[in-house]
C-alpha positions as MATLAB code, in Angstrom:
seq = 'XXXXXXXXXXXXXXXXXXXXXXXXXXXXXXXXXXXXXXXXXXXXXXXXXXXXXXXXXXXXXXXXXXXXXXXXXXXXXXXXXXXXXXXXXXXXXXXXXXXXXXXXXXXXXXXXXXXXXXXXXXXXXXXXXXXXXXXXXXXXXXXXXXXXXXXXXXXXXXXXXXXXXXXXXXXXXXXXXXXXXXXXXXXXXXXXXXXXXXXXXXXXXXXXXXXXXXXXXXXXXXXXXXXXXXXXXXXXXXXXXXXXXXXXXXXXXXXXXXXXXXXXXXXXXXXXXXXXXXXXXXXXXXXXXXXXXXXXXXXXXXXXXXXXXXXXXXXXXXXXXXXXXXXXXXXXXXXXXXXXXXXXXXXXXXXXXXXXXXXXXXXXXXXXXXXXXXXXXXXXXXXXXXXX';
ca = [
     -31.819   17.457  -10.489;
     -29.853   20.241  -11.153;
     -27.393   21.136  -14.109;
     -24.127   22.668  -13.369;
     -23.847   25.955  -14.743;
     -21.504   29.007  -15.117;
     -21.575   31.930  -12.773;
     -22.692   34.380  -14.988;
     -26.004   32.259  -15.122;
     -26.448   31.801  -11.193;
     -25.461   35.433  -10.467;
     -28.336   36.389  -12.783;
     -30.801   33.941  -11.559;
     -29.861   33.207   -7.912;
     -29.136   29.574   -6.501;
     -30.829   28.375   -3.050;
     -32.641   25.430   -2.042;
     -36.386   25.955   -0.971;
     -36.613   25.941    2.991;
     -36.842   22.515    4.740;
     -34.663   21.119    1.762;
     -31.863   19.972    3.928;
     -33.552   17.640    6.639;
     -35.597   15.609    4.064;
     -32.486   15.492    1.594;
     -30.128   13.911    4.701;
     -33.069   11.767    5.268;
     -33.222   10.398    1.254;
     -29.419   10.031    1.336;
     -29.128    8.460    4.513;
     -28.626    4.666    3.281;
     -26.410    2.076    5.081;
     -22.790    1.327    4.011;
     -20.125   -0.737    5.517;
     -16.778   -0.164    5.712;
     -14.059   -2.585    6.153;
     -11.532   -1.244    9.112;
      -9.956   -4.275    9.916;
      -9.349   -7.032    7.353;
      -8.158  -10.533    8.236;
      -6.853   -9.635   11.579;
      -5.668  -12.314   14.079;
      -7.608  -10.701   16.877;
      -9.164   -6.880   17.930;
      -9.751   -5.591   21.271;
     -12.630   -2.835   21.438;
     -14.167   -0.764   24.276;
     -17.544    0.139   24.429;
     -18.465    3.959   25.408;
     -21.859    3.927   26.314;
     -25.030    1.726   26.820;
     -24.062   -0.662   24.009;
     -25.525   -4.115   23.326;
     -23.947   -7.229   21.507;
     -26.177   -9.866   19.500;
     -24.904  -13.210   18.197;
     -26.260  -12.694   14.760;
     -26.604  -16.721   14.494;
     -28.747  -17.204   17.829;
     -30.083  -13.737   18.264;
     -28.570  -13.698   21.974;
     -28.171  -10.425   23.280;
     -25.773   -9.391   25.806;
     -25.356   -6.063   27.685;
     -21.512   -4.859   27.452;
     -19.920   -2.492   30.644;
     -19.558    0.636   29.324;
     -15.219    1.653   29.561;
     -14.766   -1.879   29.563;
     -11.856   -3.883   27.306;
     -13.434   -6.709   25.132;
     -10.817   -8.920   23.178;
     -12.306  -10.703   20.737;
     -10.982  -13.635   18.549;
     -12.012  -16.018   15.711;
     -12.628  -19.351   17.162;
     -10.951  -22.347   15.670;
     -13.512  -23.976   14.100;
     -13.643  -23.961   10.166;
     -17.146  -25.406    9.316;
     -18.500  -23.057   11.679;
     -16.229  -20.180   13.102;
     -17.417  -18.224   15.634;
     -15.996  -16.070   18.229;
     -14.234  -15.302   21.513;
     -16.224  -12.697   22.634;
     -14.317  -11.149   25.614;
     -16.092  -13.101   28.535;
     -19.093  -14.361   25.819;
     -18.774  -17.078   23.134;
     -20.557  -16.149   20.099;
     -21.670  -18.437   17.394;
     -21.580  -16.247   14.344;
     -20.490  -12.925   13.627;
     -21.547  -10.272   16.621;
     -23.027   -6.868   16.092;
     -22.782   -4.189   18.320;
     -26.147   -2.198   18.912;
     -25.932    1.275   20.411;
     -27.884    2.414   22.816;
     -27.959    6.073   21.808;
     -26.588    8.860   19.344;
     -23.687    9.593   21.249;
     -22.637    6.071   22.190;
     -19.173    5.113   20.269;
     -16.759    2.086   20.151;
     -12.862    2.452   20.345;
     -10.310    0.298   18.350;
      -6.920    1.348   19.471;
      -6.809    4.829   18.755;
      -9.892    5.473   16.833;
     -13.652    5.919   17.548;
     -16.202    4.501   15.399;
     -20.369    5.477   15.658;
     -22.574    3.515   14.180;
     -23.241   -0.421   14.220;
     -19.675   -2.630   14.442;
     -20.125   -5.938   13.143;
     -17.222   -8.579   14.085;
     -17.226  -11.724   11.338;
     -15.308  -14.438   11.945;
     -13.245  -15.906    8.917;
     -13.012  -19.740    8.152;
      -9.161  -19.119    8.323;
      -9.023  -17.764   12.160;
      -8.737  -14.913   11.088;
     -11.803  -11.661   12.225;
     -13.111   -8.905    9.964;
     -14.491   -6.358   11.586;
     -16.813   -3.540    9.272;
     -18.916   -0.081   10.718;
     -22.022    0.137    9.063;
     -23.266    3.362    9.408;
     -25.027    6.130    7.138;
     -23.449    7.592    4.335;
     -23.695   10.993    5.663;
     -22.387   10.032    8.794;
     -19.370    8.664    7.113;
     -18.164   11.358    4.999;
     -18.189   13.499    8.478;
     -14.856   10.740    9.055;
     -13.778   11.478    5.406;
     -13.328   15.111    4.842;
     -10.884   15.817    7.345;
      -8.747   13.594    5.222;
      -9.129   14.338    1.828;
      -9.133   18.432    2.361;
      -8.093   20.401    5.292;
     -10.851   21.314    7.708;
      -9.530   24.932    8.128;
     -10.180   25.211    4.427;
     -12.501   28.087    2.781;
     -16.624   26.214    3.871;
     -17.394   26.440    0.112;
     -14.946   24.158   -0.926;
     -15.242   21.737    1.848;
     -18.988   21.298    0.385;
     -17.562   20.804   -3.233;
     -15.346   17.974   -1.289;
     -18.824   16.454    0.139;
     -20.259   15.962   -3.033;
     -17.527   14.468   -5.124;
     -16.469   12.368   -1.651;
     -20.361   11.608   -1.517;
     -20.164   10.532   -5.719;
     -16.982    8.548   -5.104;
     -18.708    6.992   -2.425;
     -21.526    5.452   -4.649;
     -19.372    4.774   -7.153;
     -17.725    2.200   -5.259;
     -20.030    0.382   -3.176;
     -19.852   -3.528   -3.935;
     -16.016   -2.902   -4.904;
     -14.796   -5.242   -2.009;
     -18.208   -7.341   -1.400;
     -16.070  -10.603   -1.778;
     -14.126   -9.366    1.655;
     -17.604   -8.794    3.213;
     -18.207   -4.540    2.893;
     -18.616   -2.229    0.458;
     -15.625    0.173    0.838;
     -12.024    0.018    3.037;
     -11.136    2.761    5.448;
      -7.848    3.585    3.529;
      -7.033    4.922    0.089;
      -8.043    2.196   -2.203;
     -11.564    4.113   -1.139;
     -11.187    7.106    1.020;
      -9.388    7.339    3.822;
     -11.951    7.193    7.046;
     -11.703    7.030   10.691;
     -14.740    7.286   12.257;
     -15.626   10.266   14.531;
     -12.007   10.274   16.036;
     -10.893   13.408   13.451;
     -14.567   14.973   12.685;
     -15.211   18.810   12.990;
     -17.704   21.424   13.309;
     -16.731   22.478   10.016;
     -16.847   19.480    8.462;
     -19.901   18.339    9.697;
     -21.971   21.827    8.365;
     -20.226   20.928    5.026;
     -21.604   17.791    4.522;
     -24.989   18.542    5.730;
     -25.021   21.871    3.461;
     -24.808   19.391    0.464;
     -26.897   16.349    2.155;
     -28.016   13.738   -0.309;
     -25.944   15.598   -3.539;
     -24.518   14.258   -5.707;
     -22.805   14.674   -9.859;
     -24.445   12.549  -12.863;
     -24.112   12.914  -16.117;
     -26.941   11.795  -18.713;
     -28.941    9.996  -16.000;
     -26.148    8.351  -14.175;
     -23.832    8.510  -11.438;
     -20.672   10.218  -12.910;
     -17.241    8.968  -12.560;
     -15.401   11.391  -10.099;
     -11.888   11.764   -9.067;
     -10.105   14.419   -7.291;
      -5.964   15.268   -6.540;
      -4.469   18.064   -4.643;
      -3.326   20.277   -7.665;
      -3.974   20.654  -11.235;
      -1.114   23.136  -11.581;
      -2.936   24.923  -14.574;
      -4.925   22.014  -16.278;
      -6.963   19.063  -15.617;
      -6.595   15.628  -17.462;
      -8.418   13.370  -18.855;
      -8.916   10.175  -17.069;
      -8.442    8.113  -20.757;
      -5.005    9.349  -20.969;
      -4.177    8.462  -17.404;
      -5.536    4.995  -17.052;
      -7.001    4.185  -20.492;
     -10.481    3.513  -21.553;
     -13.143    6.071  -22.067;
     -13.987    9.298  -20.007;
     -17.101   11.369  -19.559;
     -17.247   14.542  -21.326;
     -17.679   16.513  -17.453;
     -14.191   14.963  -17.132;
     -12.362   15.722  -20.508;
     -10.110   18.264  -18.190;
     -10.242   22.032  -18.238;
      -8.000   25.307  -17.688;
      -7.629   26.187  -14.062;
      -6.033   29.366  -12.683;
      -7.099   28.979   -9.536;
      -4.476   26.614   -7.722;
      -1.087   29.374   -8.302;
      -1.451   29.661   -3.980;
      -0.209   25.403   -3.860;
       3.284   24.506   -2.906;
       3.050   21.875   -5.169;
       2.139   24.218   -8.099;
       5.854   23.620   -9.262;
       7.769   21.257   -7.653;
      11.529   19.712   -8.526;
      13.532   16.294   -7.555;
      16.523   14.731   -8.459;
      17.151   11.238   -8.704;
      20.521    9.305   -9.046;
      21.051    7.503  -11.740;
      21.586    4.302   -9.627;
      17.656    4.556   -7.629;
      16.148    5.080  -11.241;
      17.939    1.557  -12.408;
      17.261   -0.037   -9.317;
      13.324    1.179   -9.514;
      13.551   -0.103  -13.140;
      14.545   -3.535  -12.070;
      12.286   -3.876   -9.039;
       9.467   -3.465  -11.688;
      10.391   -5.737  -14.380;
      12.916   -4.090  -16.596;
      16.238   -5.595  -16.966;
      18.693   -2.782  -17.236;
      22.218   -2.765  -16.008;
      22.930    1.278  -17.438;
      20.702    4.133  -18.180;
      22.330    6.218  -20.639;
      19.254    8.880  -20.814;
      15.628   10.059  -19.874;
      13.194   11.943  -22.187;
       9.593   13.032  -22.590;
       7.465   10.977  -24.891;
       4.163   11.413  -25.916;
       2.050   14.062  -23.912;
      -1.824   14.566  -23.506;
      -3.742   17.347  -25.073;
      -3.781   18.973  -21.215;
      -0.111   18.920  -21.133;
       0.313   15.549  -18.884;
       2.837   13.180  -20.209;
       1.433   10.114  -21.168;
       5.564    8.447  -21.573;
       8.660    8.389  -21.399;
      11.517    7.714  -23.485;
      14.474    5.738  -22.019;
      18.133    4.771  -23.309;
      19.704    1.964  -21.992;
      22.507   -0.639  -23.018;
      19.597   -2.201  -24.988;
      18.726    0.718  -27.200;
      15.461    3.453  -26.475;
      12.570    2.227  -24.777;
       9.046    3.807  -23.872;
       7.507    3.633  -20.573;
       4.239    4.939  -19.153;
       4.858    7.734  -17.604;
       2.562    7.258  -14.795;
       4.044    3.754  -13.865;
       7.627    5.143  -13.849;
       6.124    8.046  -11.384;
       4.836    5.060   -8.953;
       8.179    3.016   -9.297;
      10.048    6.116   -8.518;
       7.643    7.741   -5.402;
       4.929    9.537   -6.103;
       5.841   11.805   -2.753;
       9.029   12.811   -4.637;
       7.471   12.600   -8.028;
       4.447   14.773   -7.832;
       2.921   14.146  -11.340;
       3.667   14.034  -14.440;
       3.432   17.332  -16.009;
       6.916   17.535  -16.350;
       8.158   20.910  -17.860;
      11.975   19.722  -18.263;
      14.201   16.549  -17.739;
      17.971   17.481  -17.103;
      20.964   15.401  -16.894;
      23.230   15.749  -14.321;
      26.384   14.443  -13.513;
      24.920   11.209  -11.969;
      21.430   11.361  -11.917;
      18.347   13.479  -13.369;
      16.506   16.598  -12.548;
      12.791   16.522  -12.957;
      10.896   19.604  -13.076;
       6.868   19.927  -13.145;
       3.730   21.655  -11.676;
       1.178   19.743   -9.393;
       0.498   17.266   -7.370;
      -1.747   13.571   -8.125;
      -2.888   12.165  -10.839;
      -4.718   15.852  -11.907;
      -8.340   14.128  -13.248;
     -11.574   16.181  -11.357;
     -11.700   18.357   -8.688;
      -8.423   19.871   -8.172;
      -8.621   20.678   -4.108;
      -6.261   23.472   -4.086;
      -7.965   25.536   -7.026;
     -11.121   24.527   -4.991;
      -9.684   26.518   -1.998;
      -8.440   29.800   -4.964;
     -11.944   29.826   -5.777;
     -13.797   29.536   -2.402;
     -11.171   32.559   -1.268;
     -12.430   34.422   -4.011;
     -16.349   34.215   -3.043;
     -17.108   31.604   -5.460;
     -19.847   28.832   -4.269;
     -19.395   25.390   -4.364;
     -21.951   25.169   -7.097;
     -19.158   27.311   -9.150;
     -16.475   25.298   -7.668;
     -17.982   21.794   -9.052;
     -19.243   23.235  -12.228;
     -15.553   24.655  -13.430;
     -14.014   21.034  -12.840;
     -16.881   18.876  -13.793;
     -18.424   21.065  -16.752;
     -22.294   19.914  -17.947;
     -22.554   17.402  -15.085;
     -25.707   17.523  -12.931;
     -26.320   17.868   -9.297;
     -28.673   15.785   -7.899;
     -29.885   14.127   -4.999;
     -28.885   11.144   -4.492;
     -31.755    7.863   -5.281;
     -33.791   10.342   -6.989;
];
């Protein structure tokens, strides 16, 4: 374990991992997770790619599948005991697939998936089907979606570790569906090998096994595309409590992001009709102002006039009702009425708690190390490897 600390302090005593550090790191971090990619489907159709093997995990049959081959596969009717149409087989329980080597990959539609492919069949008819591969394996499908590959290498790696944090954090969030984490943005967004990289791949095996704790434990870790000058605090975004790695700090690095400042207009008319979708019975809104705001700058509400008198909303709910595409955040620097509708002005982009990925890239460009990068947004935590 390692604390994160300033760059003054590295430049004067030099950071570096002894030699040999990387293989037996991957190898420590290299535990099995499963990830939902299809939920309560009514049916899948796969094709093998490579000298792959199916076993009925409630008889222990194994068949031999023909490589390039189309398999459908559906849930068999049978509630007490659902099993499956397996292609040309009948299986009795959920089927695994078992590669036959390193290179050997199954394709669902347009994706490609490594590791083992397990197909469960659901008392309801319906099929679940989860990878289970290594955790290394799977951030290689993660990073090309949660930061650009083309991005600066350093802050690709600061994307491993707090991808590789997150990770932990949420495995046994969706055990009740039968994996640990989905392929989409309730987790983070994965697709198997079909997007991977060079790039990406020396990224997360620069930072194998590493991970961000605070006082002994796995910290809390978020990230969002741009801070636009100042992180938040994840109790005034969602509630709660917050680590003190997370309390938010000043960032200059992020100035280069389109979304540094941003504006939209709404009419008057989508705002009610956003307002009423969600709950709130209002037939005319007569104005919109800031409320309360956090000590980073974030709003925390907003105040709204109606027929019924002023009202306070969060602000982060009214930014979902309304888009978060069109409204980027909510640092809002002005509100402005128009003739029939409001202007909204602000600076960045997400929810701004943790790594901001754009003032990642600013300080990567700059010759800054990941190290640097991960100690600026997540100040005091420790780096670690991960089980130790």
């Amino acid at each position: 374990m390692r604390a994160l600390v300033p760059a003054l302090l590295l430049a004067l005593t030099g950071p570096g991992a002894p030699a040999g550090a990387e293989s037996s790191a991957a190898r420590r971090a290299d535990r099995i997770i499963a990830v939902g990619i299809l939920a309560s489907a009514p049916s899948a159709t796969f094709r093998p790619s490579g000298a792959f093997k199916a076993i009925d995990q409630a008889t222990g049959e194994l068949v031999s599948l023909v490589s390039g081959r189309d398999y459908p596969v559906e849930a068999e009717s049978v509630a007490a005991k659902p099993g499956l149409v397996f292609g040309p087989h009948l299986m009795k329980g959920p089927a695994r697939l078992l590669p036959g080597g390193p290179d050997d990959f199954v394709s669902i539609g347009a994706r490609k998936y490594r590791g083992n492919l397990v197909f469960r069949p659901n008392p309801d008819g319906t099929l679940t089907v989860v990878d289970e591969l290594g955790l290394e394996e799977y951030l290689f499908g993660v990073l090309p979606h949660e930061m650009s590959p083309d991005w600066p290498l350093e802050a690709l790696k600061a994307q491993a570790v707090v991808s590789r944090t997150f990770a932990l954090n949420s495995l046994g969030k969706h055990e009740a569906a039968g994996f640990d984490l989905t392929d989409d943005t309730l987790s983070q967004v994965y697709t198997g090998l079909t997007t991977e990289s060079e790039r990406v791949r020396q990224a997360v095996r620069a930072t194998a096994g590493e991970t961000l704790s605070w006082r002994g434990k796995p910290l809390r870790v978020y990230f969002h595309s741009t801070c636009g000058g100042h992180t938040s605090d994840p109790a005034e975004v969602w509630g709660g409590d917050s680590d003190a790695p997370l309390a938010g700090v000043k960032d200059r690095w992020c100035k280069a992001s389109p979304h540094y400042r941003w504006e939209a207009y709404f009419p008057r008319t989508d705002i009610v009709a956003a307002l009423n979708r969600n709950g709130l019975t209002v037939a005319q809104l007569l104005d919109v102002r800031e409320g309360r705001r956090g000590r980073a700058g974030w709003l925390k509400e907003l105040r709204l006039k109606t027929e019924a008198g002023w009202s306070r909303v969060s602000a982060n709910q009214f930014r979902r009702w309304l888009g978060t595409k069109d409204l980027k955040s909510v640092r809002f620097e002005a509100i402005r009425e128009r003739r029939k509708g409001f202007d909204f002005e602000g600076r960045g982009y997400g929810h701004g708690v943790g790594l901001c990925q754009w003032g990642a890239r600013g300080q990567a460009e700059a010759g800054r190390d990941y190290e640097q990068i991960l100690a600026l947004y997540f100040p005091g935590a420790d780096l670690e490897q991960a089980g130790e």
